[in-house]
N, C-alpha and C positions, 0 to 999 in steps of 0.2 A: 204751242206756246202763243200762237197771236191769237189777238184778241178782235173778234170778229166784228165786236162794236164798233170797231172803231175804224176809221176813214182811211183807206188807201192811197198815198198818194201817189199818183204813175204817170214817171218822167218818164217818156217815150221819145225813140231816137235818139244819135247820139250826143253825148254830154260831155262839151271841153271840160278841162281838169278845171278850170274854177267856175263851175257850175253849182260846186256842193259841199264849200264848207259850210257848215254852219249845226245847229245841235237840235235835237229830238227828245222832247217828254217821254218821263217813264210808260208805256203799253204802246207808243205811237209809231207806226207801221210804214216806211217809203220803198216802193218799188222801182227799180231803175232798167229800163232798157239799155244796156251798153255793146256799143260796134266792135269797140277794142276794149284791150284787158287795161285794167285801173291797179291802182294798189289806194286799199281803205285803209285809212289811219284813224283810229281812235286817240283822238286826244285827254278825252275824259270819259270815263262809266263805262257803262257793258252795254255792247250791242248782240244779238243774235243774228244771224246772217245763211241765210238759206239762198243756193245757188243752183236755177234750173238745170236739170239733167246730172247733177251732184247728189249722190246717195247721204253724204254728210251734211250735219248744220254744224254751223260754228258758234262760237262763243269771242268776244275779241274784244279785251278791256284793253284800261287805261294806257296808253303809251307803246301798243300793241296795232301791227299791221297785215293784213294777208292780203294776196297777189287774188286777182279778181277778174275770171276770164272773158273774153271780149265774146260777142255773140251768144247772147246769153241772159236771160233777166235774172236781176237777183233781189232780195228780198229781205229788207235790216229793218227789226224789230229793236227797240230802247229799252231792255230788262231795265234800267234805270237812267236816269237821265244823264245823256250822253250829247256829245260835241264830238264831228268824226270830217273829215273831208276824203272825195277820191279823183286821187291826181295819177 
C-alpha cells in the first residue's frame, strides 16, 4: 500500500509524547524509531500502520487508538488525510 514515490520521513531515536501531533496527506508516509511503547491516536482519517517484526498491518480511523510497541520501527501510511498524535 505505500506508495514508493513518495518521501519517507524517519524520526530516529526516541520521541517524547509531544513530539507528534500533528496531520499527514493522503499517500504520505512517516517512519518512527520508538524506545518505549506509545499509544497512536487518530483524531481524524485513516492511517495504515505497519509494525517491525509484526506479521499484521493495521488500519486505525477516526477517534480510534492502538498500543504501539516500544523498540521497534513503525511505519503510518495517510490512506486519507488524517491528524493522529503518539503519547
Amino acid at each position: 500500500m505505500m506508495n514508493k514515490s513518495k518521501l519517507i520521513n524517519h524520526l530516529s531515536g526516541s520521541l517524547p509524547a509531544s513530539s507528534f501531533p500533528g496531520c499527514i496527506d493522503e499517500d504520505e508516509v512517516l517512519a518512527f524509531n520508538l524506545d518505549q511503547g506509545r499509544r497512536l491516536l487518530v483524531d481524524n482519517g485513516l492511517l495504515w500502520v505497519t509494525v517491525q517484526n509484526d506479521t499484521n498491518d493495521y488500519l486505525v480511523r477516526d477517534r480510534e487508538e492502538m498500543a504501539v510497541p516500544g523498540g521497534r520501527k513503525i511505519v503510518v501510511e495517510a490512506v486519507e488525510p488524517s491528524c493522529f498524535e503518539l503519547v
